[in-house]
C-alpha positions as CSV (number, residue, x, y, z in Angstrom):
1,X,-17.8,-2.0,47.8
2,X,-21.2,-2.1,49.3
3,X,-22.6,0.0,46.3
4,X,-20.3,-1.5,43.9
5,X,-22.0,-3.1,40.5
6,X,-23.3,-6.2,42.0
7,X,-20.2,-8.2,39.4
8,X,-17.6,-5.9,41.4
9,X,-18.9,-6.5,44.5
10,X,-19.2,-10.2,44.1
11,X,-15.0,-10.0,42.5
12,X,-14.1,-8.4,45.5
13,X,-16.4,-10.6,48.1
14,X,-14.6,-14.1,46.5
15,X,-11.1,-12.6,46.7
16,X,-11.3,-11.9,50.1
17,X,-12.8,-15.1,50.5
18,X,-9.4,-16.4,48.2
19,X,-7.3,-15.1,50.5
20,X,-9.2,-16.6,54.0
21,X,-8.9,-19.9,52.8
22,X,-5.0,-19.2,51.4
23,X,-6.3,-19.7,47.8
24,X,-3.6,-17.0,47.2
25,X,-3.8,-17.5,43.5
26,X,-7.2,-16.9,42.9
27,X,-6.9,-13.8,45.4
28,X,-4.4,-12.5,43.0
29,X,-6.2,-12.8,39.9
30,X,-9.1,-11.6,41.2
31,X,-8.3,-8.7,43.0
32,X,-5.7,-7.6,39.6
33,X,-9.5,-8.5,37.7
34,X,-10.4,-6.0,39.6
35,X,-7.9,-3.1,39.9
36,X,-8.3,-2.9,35.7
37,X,-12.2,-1.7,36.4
38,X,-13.9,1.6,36.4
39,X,-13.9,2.1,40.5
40,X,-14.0,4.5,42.6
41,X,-10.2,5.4,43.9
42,X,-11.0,4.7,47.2
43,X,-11.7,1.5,45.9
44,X,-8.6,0.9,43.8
45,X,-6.8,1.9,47.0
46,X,-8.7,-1.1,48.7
47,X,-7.7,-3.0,46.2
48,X,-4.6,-2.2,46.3
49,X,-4.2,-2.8,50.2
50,X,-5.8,-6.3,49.4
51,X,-3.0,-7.5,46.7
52,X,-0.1,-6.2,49.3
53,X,-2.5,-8.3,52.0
54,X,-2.4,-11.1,49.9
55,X,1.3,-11.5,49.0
56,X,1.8,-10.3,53.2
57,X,-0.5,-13.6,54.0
58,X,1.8,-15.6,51.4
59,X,5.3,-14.6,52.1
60,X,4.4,-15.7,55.7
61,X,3.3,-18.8,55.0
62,X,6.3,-19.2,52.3
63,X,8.5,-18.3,55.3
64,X,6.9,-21.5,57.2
65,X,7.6,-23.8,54.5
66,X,4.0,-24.2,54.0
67,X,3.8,-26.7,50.4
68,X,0.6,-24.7,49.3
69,X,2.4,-21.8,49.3
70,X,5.3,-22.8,47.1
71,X,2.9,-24.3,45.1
72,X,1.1,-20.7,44.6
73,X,4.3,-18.8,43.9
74,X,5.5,-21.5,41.1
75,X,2.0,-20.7,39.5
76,X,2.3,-17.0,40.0
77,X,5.3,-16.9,38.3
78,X,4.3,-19.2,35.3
79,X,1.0,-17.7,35.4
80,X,1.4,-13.9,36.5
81,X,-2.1,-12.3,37.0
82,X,-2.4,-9.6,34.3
83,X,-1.3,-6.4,36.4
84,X,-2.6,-3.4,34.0
């Protein structure tokens, strides 16, 4: 993503910092924001490897009874990010 557009590159820049600070929600959307733009498909495979990352980093923390985390998956599935 270094020479991304600099809107793609700042997308992919705040879901990555989503998914540091377990803001798994906004990780989603952004990255699924993302996957529905004109990139490169090395970049859609990034992508891609980001959203599995993503629900990786929250099944774990689901798995450890973390409250944040049940809180994300109850918005995710009220609120699905638009996948296509």
């Amino acid at each position: 993503f270094e020479k991304a557009p600099p809107e793609i590159k700042q997308t992919w820049e705040a879901a990555l910092a989503a998914d540091k600070t377990n803001n798994w929600v906004a990780a989603e959307v952004l990255l699924y924001r993302l996957i529905r733009q004109d990139i490169s498909a090395e970049q859609r495979d990034a992508v891609a490897r980001a959203i599995n990352q993503v629900k990786d980093h929250l099944g774990a923390a689901l798995e450890k009874g973390d409250p944040a985390a049940k809180e994300a998956l109850a918005e995710l599935q009220r609120n699905p990010p638009p996948r296509q």
